[in-house]
Structures are given as structure tokens and as C-alpha cells.
LUMLUM-640803 format. One record per residue (C-alpha): residue in three letters; x negated, y negated, z negated. Coordinates in steps of 0.05 Angstrom, whole numbers, plus 5000, padded with zeros to 4 digits. Last residue first. Layout:
<nodes>
+------+------+------+------+
! rest !   xx !   yy !   zz !
+------+------+------+------+
!  ALA !    X !    Y !    Z !
...
+------+------+------+------+
</nodes>
This chain:
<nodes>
+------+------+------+------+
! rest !   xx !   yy !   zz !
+------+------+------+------+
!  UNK ! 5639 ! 8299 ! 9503 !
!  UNK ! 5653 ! 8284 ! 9578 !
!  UNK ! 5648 ! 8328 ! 9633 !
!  UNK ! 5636 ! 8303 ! 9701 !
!  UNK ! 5645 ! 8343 ! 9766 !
!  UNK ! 5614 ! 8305 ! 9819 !
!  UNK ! 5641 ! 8261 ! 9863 !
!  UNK ! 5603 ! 8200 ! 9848 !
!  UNK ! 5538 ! 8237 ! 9879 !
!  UNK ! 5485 ! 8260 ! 9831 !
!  UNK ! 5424 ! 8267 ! 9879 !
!  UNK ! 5380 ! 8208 ! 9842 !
!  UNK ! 5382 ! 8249 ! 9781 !
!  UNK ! 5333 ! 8202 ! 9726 !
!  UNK ! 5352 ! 8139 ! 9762 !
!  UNK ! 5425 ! 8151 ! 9774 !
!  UNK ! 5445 ! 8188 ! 9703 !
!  UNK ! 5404 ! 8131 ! 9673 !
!  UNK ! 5444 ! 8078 ! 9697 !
!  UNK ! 5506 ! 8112 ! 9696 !
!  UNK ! 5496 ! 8126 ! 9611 !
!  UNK ! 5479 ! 8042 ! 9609 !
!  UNK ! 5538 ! 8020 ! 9655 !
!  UNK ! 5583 ! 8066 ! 9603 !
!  UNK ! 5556 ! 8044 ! 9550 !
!  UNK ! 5580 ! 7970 ! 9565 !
!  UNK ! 5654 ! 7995 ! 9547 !
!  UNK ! 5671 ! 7961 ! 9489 !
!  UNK ! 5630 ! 7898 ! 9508 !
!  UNK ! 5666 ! 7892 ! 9575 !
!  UNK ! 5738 ! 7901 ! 9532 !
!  UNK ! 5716 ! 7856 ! 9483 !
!  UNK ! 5695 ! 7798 ! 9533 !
!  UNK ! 5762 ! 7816 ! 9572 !
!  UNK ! 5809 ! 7814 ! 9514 !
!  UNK ! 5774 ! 7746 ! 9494 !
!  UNK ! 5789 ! 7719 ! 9565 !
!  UNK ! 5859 ! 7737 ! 9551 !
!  UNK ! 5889 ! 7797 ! 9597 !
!  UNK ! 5943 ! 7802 ! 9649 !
!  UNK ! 5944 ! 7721 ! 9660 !
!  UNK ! 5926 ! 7737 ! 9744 !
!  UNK ! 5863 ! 7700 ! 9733 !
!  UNK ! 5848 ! 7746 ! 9669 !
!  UNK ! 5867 ! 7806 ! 9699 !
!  UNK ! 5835 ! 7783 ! 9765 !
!  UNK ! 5768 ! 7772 ! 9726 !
!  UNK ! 5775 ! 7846 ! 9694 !
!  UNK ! 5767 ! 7878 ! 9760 !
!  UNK ! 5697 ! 7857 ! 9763 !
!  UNK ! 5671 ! 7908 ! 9709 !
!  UNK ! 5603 ! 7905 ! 9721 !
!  UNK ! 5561 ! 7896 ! 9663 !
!  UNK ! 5504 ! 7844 ! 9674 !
!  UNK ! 5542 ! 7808 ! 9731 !
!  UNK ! 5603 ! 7818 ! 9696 !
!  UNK ! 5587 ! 7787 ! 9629 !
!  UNK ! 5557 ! 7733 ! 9664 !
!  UNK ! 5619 ! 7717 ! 9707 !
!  UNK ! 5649 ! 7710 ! 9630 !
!  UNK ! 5612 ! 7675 ! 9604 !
!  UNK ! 5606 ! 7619 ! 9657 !
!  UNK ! 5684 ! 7619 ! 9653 !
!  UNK ! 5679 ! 7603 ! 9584 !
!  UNK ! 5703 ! 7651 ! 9526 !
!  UNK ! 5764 ! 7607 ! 9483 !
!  UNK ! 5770 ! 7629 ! 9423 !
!  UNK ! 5822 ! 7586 ! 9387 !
!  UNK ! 5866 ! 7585 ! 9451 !
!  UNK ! 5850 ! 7637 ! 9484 !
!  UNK ! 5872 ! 7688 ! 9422 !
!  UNK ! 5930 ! 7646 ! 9414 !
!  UNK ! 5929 ! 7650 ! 9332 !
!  UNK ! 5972 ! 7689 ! 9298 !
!  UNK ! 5931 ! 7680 ! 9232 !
!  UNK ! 5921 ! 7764 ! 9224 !
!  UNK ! 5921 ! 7766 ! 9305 !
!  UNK ! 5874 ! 7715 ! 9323 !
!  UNK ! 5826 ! 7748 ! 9266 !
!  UNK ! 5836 ! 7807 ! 9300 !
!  UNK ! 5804 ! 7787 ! 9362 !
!  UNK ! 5759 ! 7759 ! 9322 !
!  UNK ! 5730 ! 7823 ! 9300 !
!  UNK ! 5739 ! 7855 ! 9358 !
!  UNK ! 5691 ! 7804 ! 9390 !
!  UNK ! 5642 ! 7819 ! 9335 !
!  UNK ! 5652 ! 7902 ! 9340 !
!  UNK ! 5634 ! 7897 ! 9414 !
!  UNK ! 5572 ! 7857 ! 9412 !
!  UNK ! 5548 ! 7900 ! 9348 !
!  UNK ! 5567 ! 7960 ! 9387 !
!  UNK ! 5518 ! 7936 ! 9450 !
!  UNK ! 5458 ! 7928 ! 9397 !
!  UNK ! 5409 ! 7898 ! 9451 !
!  UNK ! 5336 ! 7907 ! 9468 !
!  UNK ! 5330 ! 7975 ! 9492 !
!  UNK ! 5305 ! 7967 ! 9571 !
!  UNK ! 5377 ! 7991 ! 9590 !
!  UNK ! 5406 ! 7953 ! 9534 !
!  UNK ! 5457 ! 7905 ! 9586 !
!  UNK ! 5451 ! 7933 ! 9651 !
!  UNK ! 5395 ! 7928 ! 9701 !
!  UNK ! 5386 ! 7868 ! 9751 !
!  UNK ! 5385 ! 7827 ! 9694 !
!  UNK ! 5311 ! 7854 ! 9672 !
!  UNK ! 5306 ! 7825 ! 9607 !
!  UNK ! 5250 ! 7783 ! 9594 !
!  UNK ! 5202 ! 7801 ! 9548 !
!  UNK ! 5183 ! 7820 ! 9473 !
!  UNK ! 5224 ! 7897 ! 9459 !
!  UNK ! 5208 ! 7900 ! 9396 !
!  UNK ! 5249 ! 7843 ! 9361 !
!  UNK ! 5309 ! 7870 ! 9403 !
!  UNK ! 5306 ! 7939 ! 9370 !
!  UNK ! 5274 ! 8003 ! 9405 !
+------+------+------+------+
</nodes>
């Protein structure tokens, strides 16, 4: 399904694409992209492109991935880093999400193999 299908409001209890109206590589690849663009100019990559702290609680409550705030208070990680980084890895929430409501006995310690 592509965003111009999908006609409603997203359900932000779910993650990001789970109702199929987001391109979560597109997301990815554009903070990449200026992550690298900091690099090439050697740029500060807060500095130039600076991700709000609004943004980035968002990013978290749609995603997960709470343990990247204390990177980024604790100066471990730019706030760009950690917008790429939640991007990157939004799949994951997505694959869990379904794995959960289409096998509602998996248990967190099963045996997962990954391809």
C-alpha cells in the first residue's frame, strides 16, 4: 500500500508503516544522506542539522528505541545519529509487530533466526 492509499489517521499506538503508509527506507536513506553531507563539508552534524527534542521523543514513541535519548543526553551520539539510527532500524518494530499479533504465543525467548 503507498501513503496516498492508505487515507486516514495513523494509528500511533502501532509502529511506524504498520498500517502501510510510510516508505521507512526513504526516511532512513534521507537522514543518511545528510549525515554525509555533514561529513563531506565537515560540518558538526548537530550543529547544521539540528533534530528537535520534540522529534526526537516522537521518534521514540512511534519506534521505540528509548535507549538512544541517554546516548544523546549523555553526548554518545548526535541527535542526527539517533534520527538515522531509529529510521535504520524501524523494521524491526514493524517485523515484532506482526510476529506478536499474528503468533500471540511467541515468547521473547524464543529461538530466532534471522535471514
Amino acid at each position: 500500500m503507498y501513503h496516498s492509499d492508505f487515507n486516514g489517521r495513523p494509528d500511533l499506538d502501532q509502529p511506524i508503516d504498520a498500517q502501510g503508509g510510510d516508505n521507512l527506507d526513504d526516511v532512513a536513506y534521507s537522514f543518511w544522506l545528510l549525515l554525509e553531507d555533514a561529513k563531506d563539508q565537515g560540518l558538526s552534524e548537530d550543529e547544521f542539522y539540528f533534530v528537535e527534542d520534540h522529534m526526537l521523543l516522537f521518534f521514540v514513541r512511534v519506534q521505540g528505541y528509548a535507549f538512544y535519548l541517554d546516548a544523546v543526553a549523555h553526548g554518545q551520539m548526535t541527535r542526527l545519529r539517533m534520527s538515522y539510527e531509529v529510521w535504520r532500524r524501524s523494521g524491526e518494530m514493524v517485523i515484532n509487530a506482526l510476529i506478536k499479533a499474528n503468533m500471540p504465543d511467541w515468547g521473547e525467548d524464543e529461538l530466532f533466526i534471522s535471514i
